[in-house]
C-alpha beads as a LAMMPS data file, in Angstrom:
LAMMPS data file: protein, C-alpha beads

81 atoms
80 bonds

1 atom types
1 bond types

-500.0 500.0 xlo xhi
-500.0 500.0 ylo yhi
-500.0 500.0 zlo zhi

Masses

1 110.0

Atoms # bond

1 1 1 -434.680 38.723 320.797
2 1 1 -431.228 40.062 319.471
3 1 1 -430.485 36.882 317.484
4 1 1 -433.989 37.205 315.454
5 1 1 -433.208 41.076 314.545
6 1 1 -429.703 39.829 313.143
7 1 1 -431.681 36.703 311.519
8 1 1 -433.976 39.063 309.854
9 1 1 -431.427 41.707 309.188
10 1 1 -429.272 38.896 307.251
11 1 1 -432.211 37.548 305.372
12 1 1 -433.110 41.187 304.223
13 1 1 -429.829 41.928 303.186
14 1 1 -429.312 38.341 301.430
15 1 1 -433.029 39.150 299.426
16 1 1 -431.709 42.552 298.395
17 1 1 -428.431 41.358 297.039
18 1 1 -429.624 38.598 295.282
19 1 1 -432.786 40.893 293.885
20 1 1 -429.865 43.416 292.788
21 1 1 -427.879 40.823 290.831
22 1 1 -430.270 40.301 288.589
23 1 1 -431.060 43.968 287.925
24 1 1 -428.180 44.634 286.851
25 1 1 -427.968 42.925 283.730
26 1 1 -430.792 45.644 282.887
27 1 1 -428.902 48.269 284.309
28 1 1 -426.480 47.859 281.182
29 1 1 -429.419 48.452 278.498
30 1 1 -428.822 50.800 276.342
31 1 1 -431.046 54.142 275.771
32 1 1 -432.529 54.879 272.331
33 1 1 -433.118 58.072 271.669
34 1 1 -436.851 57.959 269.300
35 1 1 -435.440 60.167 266.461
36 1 1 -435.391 59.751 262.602
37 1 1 -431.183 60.239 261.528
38 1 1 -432.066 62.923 258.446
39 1 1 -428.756 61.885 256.714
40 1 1 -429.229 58.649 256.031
41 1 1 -430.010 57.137 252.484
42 1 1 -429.898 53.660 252.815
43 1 1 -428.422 50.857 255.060
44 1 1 -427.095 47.498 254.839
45 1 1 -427.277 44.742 257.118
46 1 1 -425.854 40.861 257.697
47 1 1 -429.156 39.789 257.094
48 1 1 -429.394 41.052 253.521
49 1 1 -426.074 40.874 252.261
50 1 1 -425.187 43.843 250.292
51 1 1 -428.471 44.410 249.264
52 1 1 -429.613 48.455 250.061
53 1 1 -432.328 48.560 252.432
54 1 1 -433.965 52.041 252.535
55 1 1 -435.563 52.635 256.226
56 1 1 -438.237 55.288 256.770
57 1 1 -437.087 56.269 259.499
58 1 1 -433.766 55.148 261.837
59 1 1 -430.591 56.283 263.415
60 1 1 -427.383 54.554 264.936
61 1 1 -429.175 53.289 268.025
62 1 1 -432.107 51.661 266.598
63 1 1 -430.179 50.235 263.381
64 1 1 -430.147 46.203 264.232
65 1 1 -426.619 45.151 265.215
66 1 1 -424.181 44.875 262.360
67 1 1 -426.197 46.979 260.093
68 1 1 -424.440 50.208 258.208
69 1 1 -426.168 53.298 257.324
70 1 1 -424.418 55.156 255.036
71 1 1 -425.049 59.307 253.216
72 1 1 -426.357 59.540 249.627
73 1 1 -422.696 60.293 248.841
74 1 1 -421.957 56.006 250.343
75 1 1 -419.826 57.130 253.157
76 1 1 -420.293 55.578 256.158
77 1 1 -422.453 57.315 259.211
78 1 1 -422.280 53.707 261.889
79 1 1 -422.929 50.723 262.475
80 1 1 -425.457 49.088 264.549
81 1 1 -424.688 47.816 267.934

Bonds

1 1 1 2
2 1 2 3
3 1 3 4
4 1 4 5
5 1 5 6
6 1 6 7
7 1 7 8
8 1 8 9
9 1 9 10
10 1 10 11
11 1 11 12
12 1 12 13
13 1 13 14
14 1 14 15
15 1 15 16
16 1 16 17
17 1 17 18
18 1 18 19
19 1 19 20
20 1 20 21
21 1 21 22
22 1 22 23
23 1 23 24
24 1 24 25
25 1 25 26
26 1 26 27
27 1 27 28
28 1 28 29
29 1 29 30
30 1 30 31
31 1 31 32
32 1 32 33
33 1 33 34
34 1 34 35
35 1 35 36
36 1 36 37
37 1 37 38
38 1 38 39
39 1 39 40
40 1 40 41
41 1 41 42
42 1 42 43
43 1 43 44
44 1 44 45
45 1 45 46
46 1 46 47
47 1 47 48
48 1 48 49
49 1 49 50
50 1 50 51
51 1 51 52
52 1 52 53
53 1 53 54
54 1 54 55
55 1 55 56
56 1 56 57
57 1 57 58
58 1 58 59
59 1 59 60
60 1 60 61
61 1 61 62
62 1 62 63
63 1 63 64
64 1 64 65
65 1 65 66
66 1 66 67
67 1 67 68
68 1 68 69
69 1 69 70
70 1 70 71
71 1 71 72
72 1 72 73
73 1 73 74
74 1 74 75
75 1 75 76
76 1 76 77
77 1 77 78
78 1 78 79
79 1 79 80
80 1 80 81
């Protein structure tokens, strides 16, 4: 009766840490905040080359990865992750 409890125990324990591995690649997503950045004029991105895109509403987090968004006066506020 022993040696079934352990059986079962180890089972459980295998399910959970196999389960867990592949959590945690979510467990390293990122949180966007849902807010418009008011400083931002325009952005750039790989995509478009240097071409200004002008977003209704973004901010740092929600910016694809590589794009820029920049102040009226062209400095630089990030760039996307």
């Amino acid at each position: 009766m022993a040696s079934s409890k352990v059986g079962v125990l180890t089972l459980l324990l295998l399910c959970v840490f196999l389960l867990g591995s592949n959590y945690m690649e979510f467990a390293e997503a990122q949180i966007c905040p849902q807010f418009c950045e008011p400083n931002v004029a325009y952005m750039t991105c790989p995509s478009s080359g240097n071409t200004k895109l002008h977003p209704t509403c973004t901010n740092c987090c929600k910016a694809g990865k590589g794009c820029k968004l920049f102040r009226k006066d062209g400095s630089l506020i990030c760039t996307g992750t």
